[in-house]
C-alpha positions in Angstrom: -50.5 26.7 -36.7 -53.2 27.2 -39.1 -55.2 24.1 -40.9 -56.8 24.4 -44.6 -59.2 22.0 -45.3 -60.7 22.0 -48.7 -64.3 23.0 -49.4 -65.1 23.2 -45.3 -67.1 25.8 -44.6 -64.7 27.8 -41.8 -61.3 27.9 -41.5 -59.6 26.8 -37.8 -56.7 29.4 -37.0 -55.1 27.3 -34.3 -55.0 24.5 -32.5 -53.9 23.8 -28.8 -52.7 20.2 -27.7 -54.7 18.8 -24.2 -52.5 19.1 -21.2 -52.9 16.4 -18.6 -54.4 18.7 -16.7 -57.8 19.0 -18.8 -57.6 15.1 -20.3 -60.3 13.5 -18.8 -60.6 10.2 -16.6 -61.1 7.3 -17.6 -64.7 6.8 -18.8 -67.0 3.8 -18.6 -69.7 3.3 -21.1 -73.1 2.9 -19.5 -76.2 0.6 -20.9 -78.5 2.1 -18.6 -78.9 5.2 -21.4 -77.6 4.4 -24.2 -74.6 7.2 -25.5 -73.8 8.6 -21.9 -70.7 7.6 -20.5 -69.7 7.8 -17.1 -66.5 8.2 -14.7 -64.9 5.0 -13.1 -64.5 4.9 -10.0 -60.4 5.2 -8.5 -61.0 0.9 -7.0 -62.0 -0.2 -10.4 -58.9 1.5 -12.2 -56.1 -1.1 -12.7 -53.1 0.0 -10.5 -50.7 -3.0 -11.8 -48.3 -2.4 -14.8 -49.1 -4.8 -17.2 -46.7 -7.9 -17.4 -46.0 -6.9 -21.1 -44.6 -3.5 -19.8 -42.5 -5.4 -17.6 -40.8 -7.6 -20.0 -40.5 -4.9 -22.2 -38.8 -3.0 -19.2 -36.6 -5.8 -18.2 -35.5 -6.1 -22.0 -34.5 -2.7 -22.6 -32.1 -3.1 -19.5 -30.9 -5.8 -20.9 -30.2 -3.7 -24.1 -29.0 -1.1 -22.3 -25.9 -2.6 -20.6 -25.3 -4.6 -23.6 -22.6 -2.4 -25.3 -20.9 -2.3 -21.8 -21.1 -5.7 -21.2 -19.8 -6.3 -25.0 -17.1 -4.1 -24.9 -15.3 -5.5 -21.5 -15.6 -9.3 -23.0 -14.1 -8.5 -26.3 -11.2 -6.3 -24.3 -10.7 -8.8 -21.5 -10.6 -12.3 -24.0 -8.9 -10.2 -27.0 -6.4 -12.9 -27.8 -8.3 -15.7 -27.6 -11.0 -14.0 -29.6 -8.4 -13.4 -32.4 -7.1 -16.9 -32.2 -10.4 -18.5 -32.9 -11.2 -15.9 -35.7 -8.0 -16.7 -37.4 -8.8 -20.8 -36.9 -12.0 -20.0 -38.2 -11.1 -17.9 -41.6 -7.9 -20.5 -42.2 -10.8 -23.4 -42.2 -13.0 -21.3 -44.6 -10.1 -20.3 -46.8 -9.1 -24.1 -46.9 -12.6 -25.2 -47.6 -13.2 -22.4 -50.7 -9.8 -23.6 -51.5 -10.4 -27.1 -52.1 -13.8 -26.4 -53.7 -12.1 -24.4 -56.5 -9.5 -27.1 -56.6 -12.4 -29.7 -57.0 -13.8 -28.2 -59.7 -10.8 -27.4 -61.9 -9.9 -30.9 -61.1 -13.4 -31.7 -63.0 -12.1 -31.0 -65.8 -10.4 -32.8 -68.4 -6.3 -32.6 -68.3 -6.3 -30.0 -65.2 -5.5 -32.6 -63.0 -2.9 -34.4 -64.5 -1.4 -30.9 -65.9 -1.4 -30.2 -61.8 0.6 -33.6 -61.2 3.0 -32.7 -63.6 3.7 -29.4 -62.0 3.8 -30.5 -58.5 6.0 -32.9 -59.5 8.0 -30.2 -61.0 8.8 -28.3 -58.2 9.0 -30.9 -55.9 12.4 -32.0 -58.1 13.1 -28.2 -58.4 12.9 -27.9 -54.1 15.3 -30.9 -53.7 17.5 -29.5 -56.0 17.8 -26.2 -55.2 17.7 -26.8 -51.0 17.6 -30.5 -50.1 21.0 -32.1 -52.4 23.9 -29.8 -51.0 25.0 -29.1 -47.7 25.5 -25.7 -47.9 22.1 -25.1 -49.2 20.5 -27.0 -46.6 22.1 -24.6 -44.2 20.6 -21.5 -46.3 17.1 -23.5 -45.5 17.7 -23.9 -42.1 18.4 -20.6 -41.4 16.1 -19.2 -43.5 13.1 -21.0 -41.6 14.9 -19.8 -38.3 14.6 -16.4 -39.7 10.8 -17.0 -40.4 10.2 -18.6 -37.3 11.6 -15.5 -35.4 9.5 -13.0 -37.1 6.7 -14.7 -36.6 7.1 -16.2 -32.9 8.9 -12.4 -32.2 12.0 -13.5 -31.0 15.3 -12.1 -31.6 15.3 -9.4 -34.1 
């Protein structure tokens, strides 16, 4: 590895990392003459980890198991996982719903335009499934149909 530092006077071809080996100890500043340092001694070396390091420690366990942890909870409680996230998106969907529908409602004509069409198909259903028996019977079986797909019963 060779370093170029501009206008320096010579030119250092390599440079080796300090091994653990040739680090020194830890060093204490003396007062007695000023810009000497000298060794500590092994008692006055702190032997403790800090209780930082240990929190820290005890954290990254914690993040370490985590994925584990997450993965048996969201295999083990699946359905009623789903079921709650499917609560939880039809209660959004109705709330973005009935903001839109509060605003269109806002402005003039809209909502009695939407009265008139409500109205509309309400006298449209009853004609079409609600006045004749037969056509009842088409409803009926049609929801039984529904139902069946959705509840997975007979095919």
């Amino acid at each position: 590895m060779t370093i170029e530092v501009e206008n320096a006077p010579e030119r250092v071809e390599s440079i080796e990392p300090i091994t653990t080996a040739e680090a020194p100890a830890v060093l204490e500043v003396s007062t007695a003459a000023p810009g000497t340092l000298q060794k500590l001694s092994p008692s006055s070396q702190p032997s403790e980890t800090p209780e930082w390091l240990e929190v820290v420690e005890k954290g990254l366990q914690v993040l370490a198991i985590f994925p584990d942890f997450l993965g048996k909870v969201l295999g083990e409680y699946r359905g009623p996982l789903t079921t709650v996230g499917l609560i939880l998106v039809a209660g959004l969907g109705i709330a973005v719903a009935d903001g839109v529908l509060a605003r269109l409602n806002a402005i003039p004509l809209f909502a009695p335009t939407f009265e008139l069409v409500g109205l509309g198909f309400t006298g449209w259903f009853v004609f079409r499934y609600l006045l004749y028996a037969d056509t009842r019977q088409e409803l009926l079986a049609e929801y039984h149909e529904i139902k069946d797909r959705i509840a997975g019963g007979k095919a």
